[in-house]
ROPA-407186 format. One record per atom (N, C-alpha, C): residue number from 1; residue in one letter; atom name; x, y, z. Coordinates in nm, 4 decimals, decimal comma. Layout:
BEGIN
PT  nr rest atom     east    north       up
PT NUM    a   CA        X        Y        Z
...
This chain:
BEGIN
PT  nr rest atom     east    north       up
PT   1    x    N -17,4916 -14,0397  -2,3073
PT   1    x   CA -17,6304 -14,0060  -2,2853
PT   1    x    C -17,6622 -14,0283  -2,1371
PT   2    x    N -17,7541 -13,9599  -2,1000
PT   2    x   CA -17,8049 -13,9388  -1,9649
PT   2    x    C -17,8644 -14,0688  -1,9228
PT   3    x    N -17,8796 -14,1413  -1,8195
PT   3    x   CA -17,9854 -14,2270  -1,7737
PT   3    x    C -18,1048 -14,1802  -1,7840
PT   4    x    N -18,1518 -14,0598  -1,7570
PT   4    x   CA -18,2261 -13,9694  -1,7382
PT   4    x    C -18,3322 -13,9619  -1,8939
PT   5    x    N -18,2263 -13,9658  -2,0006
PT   5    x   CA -18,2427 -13,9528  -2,1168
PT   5    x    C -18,3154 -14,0810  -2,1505
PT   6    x    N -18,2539 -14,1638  -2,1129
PT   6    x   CA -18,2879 -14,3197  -2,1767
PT   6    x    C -18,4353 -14,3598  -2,1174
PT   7    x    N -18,4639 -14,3063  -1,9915
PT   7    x   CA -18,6015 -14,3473  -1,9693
PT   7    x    C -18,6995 -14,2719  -2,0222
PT   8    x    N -18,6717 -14,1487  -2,0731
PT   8    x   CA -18,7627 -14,0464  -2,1188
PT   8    x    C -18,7616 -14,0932  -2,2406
PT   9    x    N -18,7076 -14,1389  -2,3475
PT   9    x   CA -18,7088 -14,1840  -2,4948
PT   9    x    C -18,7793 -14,2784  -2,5175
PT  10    x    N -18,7721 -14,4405  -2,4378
PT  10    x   CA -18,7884 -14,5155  -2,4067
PT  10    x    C -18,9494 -14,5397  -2,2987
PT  11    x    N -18,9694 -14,4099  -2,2397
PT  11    x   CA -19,1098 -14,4697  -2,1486
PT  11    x    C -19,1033 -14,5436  -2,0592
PT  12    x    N -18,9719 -14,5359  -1,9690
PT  12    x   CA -18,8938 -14,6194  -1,9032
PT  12    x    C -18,9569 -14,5808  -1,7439
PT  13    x    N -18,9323 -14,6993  -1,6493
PT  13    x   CA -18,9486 -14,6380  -1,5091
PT  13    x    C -18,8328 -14,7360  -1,4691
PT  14    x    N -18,7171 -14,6288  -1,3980
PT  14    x   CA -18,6515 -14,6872  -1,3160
PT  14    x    C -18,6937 -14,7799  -1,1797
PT  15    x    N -18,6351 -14,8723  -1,1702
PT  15    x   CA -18,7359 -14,9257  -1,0106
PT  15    x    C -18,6045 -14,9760  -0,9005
PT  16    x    N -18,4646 -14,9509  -0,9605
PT  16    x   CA -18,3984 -14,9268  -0,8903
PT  16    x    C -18,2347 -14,8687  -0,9266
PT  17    x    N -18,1790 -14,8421  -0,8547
PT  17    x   CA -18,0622 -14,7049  -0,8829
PT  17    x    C -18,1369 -14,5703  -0,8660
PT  18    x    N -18,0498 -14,4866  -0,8004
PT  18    x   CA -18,0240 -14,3428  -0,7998
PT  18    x    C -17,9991 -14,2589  -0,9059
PT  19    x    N -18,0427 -14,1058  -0,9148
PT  19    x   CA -17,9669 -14,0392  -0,9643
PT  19    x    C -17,9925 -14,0349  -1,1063
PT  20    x    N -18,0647 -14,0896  -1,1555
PT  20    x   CA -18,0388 -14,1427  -1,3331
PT  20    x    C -18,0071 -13,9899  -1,4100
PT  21    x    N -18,0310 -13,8591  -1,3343
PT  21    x   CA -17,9948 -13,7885  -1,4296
PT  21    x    C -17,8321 -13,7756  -1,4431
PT  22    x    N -17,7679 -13,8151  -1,3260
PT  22    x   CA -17,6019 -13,7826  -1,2820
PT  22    x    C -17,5561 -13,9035  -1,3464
PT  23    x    N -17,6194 -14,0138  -1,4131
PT  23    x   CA -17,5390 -14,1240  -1,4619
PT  23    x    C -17,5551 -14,1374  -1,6429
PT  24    x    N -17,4072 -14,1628  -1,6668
PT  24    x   CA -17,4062 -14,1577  -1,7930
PT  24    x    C -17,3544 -14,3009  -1,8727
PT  25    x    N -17,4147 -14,3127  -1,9758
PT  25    x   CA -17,3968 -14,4724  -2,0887
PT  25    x    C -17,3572 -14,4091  -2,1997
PT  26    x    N -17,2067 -14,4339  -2,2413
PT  26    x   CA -17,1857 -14,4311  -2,3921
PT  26    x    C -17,1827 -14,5082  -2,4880
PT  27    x    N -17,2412 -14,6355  -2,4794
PT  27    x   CA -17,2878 -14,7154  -2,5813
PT  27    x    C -17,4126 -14,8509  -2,4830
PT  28    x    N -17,4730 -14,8540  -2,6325
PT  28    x   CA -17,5511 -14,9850  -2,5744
PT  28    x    C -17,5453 -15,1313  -2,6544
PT  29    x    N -17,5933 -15,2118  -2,5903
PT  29    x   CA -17,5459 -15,3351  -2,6175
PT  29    x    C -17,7319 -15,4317  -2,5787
PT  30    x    N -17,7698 -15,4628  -2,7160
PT  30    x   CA -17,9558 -15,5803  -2,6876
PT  30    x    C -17,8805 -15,7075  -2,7316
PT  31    x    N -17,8933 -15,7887  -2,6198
PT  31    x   CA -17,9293 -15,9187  -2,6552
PT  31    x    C -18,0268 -16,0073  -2,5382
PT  32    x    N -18,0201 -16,1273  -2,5638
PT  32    x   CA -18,1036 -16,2346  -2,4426
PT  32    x    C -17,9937 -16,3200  -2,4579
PT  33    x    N -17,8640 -16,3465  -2,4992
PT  33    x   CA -17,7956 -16,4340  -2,4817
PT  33    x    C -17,6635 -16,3600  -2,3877
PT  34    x    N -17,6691 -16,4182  -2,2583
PT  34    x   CA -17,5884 -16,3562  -2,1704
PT  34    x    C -17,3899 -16,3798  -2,2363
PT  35    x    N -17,3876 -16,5000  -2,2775
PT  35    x   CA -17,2617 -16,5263  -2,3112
PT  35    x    C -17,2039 -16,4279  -2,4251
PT  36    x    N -17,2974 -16,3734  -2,4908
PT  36    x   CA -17,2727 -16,2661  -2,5585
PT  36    x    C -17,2334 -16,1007  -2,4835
PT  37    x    N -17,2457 -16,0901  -2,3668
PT  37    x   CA -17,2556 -15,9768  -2,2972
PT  37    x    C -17,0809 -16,0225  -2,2052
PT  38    x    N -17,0640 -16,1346  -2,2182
PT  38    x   CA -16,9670 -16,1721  -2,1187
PT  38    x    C -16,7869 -16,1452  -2,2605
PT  39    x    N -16,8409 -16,1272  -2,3513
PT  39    x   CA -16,7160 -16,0983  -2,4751
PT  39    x    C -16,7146 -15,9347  -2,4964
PT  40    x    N -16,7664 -15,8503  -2,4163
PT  40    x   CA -16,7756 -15,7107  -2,3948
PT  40    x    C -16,6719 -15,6232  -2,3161
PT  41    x    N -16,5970 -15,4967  -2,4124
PT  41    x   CA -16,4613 -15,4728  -2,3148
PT  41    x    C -16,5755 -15,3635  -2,2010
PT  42    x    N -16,5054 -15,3725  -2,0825
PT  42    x   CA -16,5768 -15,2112  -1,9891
PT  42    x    C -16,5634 -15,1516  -2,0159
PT  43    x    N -16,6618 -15,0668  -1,9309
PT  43    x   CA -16,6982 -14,9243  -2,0200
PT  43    x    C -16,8324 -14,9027  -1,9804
PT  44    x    N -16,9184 -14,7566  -1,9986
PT  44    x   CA -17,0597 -14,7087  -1,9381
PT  44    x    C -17,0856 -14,7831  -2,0563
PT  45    x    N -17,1676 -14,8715  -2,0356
PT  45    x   CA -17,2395 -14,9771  -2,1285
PT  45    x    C -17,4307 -14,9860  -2,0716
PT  46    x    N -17,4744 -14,9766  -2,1472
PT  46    x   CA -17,6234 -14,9904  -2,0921
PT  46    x    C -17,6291 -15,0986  -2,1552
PT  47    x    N -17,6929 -15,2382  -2,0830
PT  47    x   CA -17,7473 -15,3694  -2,1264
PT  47    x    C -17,8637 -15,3689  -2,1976
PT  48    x    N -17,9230 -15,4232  -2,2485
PT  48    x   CA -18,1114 -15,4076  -2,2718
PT  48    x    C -18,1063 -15,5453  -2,3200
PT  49    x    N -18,1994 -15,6016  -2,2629
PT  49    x   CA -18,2618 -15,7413  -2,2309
PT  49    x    C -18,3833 -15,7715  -2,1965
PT  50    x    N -18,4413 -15,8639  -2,2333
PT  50    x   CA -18,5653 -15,9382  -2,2136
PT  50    x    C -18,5658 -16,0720  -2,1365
PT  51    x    N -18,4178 -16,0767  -2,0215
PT  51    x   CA -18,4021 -16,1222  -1,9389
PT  51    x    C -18,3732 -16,0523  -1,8045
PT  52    x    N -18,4489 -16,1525  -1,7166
PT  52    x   CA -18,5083 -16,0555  -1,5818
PT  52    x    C -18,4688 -16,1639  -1,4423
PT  53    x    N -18,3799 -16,2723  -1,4726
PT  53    x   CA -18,3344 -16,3585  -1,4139
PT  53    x    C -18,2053 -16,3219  -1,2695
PT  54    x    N -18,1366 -16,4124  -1,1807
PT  54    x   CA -18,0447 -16,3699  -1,1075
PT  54    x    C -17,9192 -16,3793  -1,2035
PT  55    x    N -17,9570 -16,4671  -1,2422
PT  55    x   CA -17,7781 -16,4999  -1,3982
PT  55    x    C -17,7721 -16,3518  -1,4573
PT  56    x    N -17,8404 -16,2746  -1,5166
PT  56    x   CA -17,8556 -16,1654  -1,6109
PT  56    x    C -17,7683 -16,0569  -1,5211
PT  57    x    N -17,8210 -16,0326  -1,3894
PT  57    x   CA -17,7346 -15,9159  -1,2833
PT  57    x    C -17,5987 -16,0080  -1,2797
PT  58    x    N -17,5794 -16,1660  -1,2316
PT  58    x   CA -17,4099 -16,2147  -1,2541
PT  58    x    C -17,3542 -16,1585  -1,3685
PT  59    x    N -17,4018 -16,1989  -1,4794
PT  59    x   CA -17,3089 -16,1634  -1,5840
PT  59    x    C -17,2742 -16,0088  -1,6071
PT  60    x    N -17,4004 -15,9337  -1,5792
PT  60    x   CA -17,3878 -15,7728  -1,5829
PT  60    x    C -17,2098 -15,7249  -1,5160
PT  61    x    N -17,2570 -15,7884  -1,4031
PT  61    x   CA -17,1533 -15,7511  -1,2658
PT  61    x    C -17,0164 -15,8444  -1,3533
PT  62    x    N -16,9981 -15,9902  -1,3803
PT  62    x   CA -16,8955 -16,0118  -1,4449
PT  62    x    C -16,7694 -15,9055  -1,5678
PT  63    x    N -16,9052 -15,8425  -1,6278
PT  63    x   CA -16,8991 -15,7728  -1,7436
PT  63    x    C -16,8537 -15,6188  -1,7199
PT  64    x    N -16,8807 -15,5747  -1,5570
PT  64    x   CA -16,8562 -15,4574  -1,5386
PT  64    x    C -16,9936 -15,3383  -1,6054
PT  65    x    N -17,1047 -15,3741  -1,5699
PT  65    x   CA -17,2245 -15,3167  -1,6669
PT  65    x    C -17,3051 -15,2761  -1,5218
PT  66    x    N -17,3266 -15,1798  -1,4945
PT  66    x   CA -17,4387 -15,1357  -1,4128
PT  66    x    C -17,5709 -15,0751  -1,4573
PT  67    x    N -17,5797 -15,0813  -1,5218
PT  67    x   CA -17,7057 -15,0160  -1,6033
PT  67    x    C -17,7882 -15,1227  -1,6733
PT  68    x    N -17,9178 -15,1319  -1,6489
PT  68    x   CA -18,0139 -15,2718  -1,7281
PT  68    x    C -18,1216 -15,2004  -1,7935
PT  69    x    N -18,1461 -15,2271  -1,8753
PT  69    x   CA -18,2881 -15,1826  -1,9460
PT  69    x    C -18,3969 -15,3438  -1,9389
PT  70    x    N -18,4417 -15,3716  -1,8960
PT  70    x   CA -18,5125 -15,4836  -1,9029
PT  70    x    C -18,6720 -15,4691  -1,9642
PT  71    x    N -18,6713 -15,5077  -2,1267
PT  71    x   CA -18,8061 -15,4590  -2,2294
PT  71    x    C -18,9299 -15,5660  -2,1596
PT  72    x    N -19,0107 -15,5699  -2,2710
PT  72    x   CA -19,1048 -15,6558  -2,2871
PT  72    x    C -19,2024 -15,6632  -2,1988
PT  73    x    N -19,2038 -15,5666  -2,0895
PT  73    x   CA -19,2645 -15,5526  -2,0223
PT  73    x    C -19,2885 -15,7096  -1,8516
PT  74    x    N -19,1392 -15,7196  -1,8555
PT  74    x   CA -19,0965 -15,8089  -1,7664
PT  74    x    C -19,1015 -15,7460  -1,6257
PT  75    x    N -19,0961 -15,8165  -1,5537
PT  75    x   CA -19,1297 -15,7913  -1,3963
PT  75    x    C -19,0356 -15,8265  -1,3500
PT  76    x    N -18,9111 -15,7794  -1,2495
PT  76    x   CA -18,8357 -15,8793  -1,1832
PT  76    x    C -18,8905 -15,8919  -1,0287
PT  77    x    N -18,7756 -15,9884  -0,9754
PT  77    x   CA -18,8631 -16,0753  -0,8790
PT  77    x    C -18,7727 -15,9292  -0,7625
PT  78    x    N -18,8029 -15,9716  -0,6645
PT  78    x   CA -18,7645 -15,9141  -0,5349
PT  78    x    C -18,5990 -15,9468  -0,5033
PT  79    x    N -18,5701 -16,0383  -0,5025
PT  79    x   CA -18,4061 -16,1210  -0,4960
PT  79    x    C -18,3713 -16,0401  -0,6008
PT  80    x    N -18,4264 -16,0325  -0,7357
PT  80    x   CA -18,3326 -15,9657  -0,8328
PT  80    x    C -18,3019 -15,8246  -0,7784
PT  81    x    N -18,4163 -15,7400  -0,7825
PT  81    x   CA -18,3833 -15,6371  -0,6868
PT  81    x    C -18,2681 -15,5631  -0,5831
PT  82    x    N -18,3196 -15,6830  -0,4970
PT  82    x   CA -18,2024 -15,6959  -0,3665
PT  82    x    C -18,1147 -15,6995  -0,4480
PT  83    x    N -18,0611 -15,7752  -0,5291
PT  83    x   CA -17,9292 -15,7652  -0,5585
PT  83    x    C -17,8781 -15,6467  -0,6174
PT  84    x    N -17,9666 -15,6149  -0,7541
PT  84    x   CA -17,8995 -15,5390  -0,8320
PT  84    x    C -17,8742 -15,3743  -0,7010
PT  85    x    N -17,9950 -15,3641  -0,6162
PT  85    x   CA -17,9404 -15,2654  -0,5204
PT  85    x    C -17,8195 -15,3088  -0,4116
PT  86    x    N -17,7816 -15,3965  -0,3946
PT  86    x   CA -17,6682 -15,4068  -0,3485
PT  86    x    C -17,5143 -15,4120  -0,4172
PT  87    x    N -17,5328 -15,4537  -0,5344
PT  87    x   CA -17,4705 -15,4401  -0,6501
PT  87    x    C -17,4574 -15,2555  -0,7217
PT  88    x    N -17,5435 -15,1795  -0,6641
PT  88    x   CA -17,5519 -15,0730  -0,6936
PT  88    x    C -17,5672 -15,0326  -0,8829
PT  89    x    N -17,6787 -15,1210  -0,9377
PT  89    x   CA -17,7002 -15,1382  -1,0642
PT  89    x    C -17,8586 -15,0459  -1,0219
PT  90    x    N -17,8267 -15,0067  -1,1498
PT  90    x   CA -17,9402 -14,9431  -1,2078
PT  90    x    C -18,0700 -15,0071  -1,3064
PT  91    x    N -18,1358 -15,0227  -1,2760
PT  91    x   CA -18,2410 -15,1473  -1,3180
PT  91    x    C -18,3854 -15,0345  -1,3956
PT  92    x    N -18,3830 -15,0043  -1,5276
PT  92    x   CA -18,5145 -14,9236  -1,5799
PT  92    x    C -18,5923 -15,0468  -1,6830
PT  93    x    N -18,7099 -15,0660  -1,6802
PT  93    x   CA -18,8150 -15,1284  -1,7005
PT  93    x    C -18,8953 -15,0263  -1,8301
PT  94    x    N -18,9557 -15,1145  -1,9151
PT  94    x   CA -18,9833 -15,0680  -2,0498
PT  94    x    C -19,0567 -15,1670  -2,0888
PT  95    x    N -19,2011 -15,1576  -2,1315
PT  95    x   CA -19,3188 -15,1868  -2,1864
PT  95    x    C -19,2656 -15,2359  -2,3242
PT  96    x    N -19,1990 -15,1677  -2,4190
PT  96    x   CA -19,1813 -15,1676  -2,5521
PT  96    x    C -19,0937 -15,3121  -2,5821
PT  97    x    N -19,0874 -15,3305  -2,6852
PT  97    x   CA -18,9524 -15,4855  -2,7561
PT  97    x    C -18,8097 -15,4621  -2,7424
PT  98    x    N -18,7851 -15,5024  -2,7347
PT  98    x   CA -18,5911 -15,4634  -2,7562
PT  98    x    C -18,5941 -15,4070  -2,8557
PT  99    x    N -18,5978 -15,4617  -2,9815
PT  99    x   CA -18,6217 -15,3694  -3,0952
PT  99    x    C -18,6698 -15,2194  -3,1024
PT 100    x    N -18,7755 -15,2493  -3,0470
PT 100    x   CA -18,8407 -15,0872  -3,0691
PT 100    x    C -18,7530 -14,9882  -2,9275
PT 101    x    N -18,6935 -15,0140  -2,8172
PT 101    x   CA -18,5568 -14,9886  -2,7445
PT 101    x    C -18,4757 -14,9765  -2,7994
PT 102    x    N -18,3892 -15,0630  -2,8842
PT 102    x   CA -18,2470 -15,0428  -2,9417
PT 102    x    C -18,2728 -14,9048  -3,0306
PT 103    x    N -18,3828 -14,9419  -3,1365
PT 103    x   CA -18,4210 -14,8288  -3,2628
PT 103    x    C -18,4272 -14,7188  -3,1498
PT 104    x    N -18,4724 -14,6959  -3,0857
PT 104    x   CA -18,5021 -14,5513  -3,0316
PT 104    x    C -18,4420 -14,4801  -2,9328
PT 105    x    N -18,3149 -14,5088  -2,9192
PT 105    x   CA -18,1974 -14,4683  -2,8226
PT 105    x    C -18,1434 -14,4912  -2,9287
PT 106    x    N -18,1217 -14,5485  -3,0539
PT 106    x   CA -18,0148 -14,5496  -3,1687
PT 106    x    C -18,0492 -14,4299  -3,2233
PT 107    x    N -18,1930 -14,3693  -3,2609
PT 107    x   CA -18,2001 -14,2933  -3,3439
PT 107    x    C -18,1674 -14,1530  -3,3011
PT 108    x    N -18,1685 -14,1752  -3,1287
PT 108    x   CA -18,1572 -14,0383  -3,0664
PT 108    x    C -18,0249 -14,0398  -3,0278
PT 109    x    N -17,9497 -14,1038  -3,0759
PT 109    x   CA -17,8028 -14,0673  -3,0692
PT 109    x    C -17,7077 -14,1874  -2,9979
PT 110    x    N -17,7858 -14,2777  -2,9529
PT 110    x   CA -17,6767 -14,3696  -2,8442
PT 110    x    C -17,6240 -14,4253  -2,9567
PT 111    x    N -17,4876 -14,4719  -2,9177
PT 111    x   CA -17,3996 -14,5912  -3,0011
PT 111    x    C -17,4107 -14,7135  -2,9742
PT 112    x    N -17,4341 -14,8128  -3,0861
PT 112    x   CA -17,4090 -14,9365  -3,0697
PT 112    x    C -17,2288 -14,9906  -2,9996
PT 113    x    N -17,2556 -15,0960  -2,9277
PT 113    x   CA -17,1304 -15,1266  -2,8666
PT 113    x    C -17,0406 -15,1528  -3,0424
PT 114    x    N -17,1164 -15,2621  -3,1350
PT 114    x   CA -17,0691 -15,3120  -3,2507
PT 114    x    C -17,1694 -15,2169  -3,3674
């Protein structure tokens, strides 16, 4: 699925990464427990989290994950930013729950990682 796709389903605004229509995620992966994201093989993986912390972009980048969905209508700080653009991560922002995220990129076709 498109990046492109995922913010349009979702009500998403990217606020940083390029391109979202040229980038593609074949499965996604919701949690808030990072150690759970760190037992993940690579691969176009889209994250979605209700964590908006500097740990959340480490583990992303550990994990090989450039793509964040960050729900709940969280704000990240400026440092997070900086990074994830130097990191060259794609960072889209979403009003809605994880839940109501996972359900609605599930129903429109994305795959669960599990």
């Amino acid at each position: 699925m498109r990046l492109s796709e995922v913010v349009e389903i979702i009500g998403g605004t990217v606020v940083c990464g390029e391109n979202p229509e040229e980038q593609q995620v074949d499965k996604a992966f919701a949690t808030d427990l990072m150690s759970d994201v760190l037992t993940l093989e690579a691969g176009r993986i889209l994250l979605i989290t209700g964590l908006n912390h500097l740990q959340t972009l480490r583990t992303a980048e550990m994990a090989e994950i450039s793509h964040i969905v960050i729900v709940r209508n969280k704000k990240p700080s400026k440092e997070f930013l900086a990074l994830a653009k130097r990191e060259k991560m794609t960072i889209i922002l979403s009003e809605k729950s994880l839940y109501s995220v996972s359900g609605a990129l599930y129903k429109n076709g994305l795959e669960p990682v599990y």
